[in-house]
N, CA and C atoms as a LAMMPS dump frame, in Angstrom:
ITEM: TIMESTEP
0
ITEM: NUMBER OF ATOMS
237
ITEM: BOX BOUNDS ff ff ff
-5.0000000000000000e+02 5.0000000000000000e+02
-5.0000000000000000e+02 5.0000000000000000e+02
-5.0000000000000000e+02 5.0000000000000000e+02
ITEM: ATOMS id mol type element x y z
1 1 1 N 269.417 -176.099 -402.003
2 1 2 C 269.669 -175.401 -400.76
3 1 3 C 269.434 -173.903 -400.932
4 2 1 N 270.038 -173.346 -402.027
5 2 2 C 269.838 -172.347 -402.479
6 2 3 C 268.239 -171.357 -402.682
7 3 1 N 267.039 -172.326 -402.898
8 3 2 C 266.104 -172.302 -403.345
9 3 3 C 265.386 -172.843 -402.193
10 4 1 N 265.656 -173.06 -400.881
11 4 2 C 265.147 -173.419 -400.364
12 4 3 C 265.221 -171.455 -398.944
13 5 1 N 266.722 -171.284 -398.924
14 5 2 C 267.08 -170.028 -398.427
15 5 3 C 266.042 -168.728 -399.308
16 6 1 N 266.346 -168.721 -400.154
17 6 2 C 265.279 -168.197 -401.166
18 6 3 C 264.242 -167.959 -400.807
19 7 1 N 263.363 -169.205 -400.347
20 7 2 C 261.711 -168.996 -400.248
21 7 3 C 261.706 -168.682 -399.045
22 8 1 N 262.202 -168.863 -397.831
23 8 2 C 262.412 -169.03 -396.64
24 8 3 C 262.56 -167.548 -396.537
25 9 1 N 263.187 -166.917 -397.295
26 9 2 C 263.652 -165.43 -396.996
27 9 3 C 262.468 -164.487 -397.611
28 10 1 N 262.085 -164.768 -398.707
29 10 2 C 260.309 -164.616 -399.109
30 10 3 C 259.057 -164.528 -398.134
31 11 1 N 259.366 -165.987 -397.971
32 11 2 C 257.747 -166.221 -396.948
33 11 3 C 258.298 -165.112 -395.726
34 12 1 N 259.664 -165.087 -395.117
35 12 2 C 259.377 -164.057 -393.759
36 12 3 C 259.028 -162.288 -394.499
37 13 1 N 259.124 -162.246 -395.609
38 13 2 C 259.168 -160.999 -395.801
39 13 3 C 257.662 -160.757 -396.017
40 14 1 N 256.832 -161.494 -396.318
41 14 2 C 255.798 -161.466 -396.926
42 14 3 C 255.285 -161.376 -395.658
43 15 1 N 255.736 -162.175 -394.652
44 15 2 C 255.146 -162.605 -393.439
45 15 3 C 255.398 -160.692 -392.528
46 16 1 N 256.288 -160.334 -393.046
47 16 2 C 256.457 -158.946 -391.792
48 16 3 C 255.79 -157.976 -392.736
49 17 1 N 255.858 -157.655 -394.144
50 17 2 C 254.616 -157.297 -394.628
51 17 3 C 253.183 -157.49 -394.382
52 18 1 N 252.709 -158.127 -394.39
53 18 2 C 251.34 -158.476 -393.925
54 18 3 C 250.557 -158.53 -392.472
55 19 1 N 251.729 -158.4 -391.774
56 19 2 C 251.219 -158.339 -390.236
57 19 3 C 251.438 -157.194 -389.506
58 20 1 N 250.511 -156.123 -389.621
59 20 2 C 250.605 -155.062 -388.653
60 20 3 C 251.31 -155.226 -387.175
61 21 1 N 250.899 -156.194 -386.708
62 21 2 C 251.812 -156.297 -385.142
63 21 3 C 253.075 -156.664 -385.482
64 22 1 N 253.845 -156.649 -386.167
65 22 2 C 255.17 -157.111 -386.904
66 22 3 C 255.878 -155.901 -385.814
67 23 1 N 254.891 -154.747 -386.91
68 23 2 C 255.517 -153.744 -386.17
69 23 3 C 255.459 -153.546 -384.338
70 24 1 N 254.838 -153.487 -384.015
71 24 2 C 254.596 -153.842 -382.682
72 24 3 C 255.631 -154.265 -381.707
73 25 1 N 255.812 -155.621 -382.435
74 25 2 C 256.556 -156.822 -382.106
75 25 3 C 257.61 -156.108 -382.123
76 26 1 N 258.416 -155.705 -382.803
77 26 2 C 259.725 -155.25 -383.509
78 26 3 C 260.257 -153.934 -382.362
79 27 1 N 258.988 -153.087 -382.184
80 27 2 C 258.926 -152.159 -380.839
81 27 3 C 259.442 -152.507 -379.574
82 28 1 N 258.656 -153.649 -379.23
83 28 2 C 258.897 -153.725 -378.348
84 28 3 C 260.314 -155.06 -378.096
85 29 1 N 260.746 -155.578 -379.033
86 29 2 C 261.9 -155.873 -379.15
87 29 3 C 262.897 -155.066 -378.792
88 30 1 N 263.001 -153.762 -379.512
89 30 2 C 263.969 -152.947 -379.12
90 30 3 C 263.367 -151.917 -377.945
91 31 1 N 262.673 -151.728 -377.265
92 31 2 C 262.744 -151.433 -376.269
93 31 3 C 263.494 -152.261 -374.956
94 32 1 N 263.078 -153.699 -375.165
95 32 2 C 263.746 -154.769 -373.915
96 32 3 C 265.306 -154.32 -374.589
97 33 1 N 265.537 -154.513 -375.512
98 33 2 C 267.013 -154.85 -375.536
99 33 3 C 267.488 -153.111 -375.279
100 34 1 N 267.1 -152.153 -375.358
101 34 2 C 267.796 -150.976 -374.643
102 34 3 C 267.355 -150.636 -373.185
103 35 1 N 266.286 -151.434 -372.682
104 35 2 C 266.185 -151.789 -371.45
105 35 3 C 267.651 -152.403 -371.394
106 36 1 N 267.945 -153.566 -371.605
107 36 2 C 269.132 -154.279 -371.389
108 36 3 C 270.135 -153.535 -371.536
109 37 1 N 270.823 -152.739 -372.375
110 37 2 C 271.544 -152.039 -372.466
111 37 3 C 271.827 -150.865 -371.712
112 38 1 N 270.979 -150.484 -370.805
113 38 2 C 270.592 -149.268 -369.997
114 38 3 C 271.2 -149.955 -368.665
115 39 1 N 270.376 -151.462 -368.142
116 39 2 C 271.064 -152.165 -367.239
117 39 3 C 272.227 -152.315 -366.595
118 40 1 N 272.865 -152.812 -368.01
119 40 2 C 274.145 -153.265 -367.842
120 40 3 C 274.954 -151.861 -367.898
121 41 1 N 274.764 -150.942 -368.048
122 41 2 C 275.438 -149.575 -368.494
123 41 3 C 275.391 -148.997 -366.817
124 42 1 N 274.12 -149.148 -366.245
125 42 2 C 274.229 -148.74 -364.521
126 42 3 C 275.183 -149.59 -364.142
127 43 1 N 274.407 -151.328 -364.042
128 43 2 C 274.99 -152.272 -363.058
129 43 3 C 276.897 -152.412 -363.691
130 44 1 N 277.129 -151.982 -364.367
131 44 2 C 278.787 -152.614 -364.781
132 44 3 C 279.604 -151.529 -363.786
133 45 1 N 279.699 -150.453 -363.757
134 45 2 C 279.923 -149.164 -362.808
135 45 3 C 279.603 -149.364 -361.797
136 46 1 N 278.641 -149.676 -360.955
137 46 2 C 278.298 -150.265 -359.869
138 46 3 C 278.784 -151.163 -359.362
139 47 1 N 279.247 -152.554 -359.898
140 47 2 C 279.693 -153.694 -359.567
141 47 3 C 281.365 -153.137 -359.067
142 48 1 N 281.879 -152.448 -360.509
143 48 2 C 283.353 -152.725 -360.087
144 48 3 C 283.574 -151.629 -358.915
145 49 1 N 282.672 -150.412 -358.336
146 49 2 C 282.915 -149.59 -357.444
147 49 3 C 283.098 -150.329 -355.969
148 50 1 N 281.934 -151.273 -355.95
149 50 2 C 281.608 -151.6 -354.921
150 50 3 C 282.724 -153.104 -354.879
151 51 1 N 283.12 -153.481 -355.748
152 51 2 C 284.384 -154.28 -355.582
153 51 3 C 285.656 -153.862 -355.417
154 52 1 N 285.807 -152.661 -355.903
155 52 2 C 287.038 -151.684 -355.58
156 52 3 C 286.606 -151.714 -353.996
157 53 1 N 286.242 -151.198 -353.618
158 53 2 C 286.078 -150.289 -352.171
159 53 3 C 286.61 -151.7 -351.297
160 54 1 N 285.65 -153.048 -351.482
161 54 2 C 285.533 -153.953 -350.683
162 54 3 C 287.164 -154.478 -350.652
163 55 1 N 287.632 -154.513 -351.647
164 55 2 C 289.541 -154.988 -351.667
165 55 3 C 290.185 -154.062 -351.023
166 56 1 N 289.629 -152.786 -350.886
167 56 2 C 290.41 -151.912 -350.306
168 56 3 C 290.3 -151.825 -348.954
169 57 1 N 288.881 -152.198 -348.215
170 57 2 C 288.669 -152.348 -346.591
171 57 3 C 289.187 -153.643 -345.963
172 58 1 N 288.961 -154.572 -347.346
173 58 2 C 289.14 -156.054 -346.903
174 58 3 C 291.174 -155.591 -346.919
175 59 1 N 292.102 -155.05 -347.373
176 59 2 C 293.185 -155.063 -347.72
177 59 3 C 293.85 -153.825 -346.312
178 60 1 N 292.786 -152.87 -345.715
179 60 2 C 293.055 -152.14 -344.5
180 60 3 C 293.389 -153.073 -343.532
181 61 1 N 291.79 -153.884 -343.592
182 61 2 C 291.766 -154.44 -342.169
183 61 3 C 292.939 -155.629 -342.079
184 62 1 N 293.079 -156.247 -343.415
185 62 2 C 294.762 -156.832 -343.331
186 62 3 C 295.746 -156.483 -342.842
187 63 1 N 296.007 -155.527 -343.142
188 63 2 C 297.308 -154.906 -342.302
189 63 3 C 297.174 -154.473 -341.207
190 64 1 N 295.985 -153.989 -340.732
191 64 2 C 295.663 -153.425 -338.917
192 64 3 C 296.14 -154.811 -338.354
193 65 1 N 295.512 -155.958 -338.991
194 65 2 C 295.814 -157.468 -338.379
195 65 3 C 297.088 -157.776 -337.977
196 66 1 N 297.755 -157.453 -339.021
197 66 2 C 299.331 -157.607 -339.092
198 66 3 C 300.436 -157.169 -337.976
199 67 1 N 299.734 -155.599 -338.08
200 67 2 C 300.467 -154.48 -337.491
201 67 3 C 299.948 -155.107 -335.736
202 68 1 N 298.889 -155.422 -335.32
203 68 2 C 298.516 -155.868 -334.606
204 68 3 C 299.192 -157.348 -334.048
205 69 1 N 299.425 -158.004 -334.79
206 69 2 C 300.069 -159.191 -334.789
207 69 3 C 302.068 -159.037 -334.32
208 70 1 N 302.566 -158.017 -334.717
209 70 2 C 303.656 -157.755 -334.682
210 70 3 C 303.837 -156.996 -332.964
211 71 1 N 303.184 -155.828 -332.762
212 71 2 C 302.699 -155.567 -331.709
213 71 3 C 302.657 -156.907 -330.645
214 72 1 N 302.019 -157.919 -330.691
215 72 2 C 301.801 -158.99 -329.929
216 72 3 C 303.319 -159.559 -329.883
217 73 1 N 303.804 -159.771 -331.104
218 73 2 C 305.091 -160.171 -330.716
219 73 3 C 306.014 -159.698 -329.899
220 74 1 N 306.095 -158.601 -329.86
221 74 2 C 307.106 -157.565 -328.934
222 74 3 C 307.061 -158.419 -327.812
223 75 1 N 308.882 -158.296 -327.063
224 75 2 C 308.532 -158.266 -325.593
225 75 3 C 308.029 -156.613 -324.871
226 76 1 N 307.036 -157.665 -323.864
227 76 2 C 306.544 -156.239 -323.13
228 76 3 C 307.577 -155.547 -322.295
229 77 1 N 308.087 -154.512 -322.476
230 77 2 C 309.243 -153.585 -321.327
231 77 3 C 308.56 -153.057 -320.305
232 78 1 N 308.923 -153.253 -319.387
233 78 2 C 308.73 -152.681 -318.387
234 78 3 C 309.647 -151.182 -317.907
235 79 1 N 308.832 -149.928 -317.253
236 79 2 C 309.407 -148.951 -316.808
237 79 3 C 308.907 -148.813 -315.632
């Protein structure tokens, strides 16, 4: 098993030695993944703003409902 990890770890080295686009490859690897990282760094700030706000209009218009609802209950007085 040992000797099998061994060669396995050989042949890729030999393998990213020998292939100029290795490098390439490897480029543009880490470009996507700090693409990705750039992403999620906007969209995570974004998400929870725009979920804040929405609990907070969705949690207004609750209580206008309410307050509205209580209102209805009243008897109407007359003057």
């Amino acid at each position: 098993m040992e000797d099998l990890l061994q060669t396995a770890l050989e042949s890729a080295d030999e393998a990213i030695s020998l292939d100029p686009g290795s490098t390439a490859n490897a480029m543009v690897f880490v470009l996507v993944a700090a693409a990705g990282v750039l992403m999620a760094l906007v969209y995570v700030p974004v998400r929870l703003f725009l979920t804040i706000t929405a609990r907070s209009r969705r949690l207004r218009l609750l209580q206008r409902i309410r307050r509205l609802r209580e209102e209805l209950a009243q008897p109407l007085t007359s003057s």
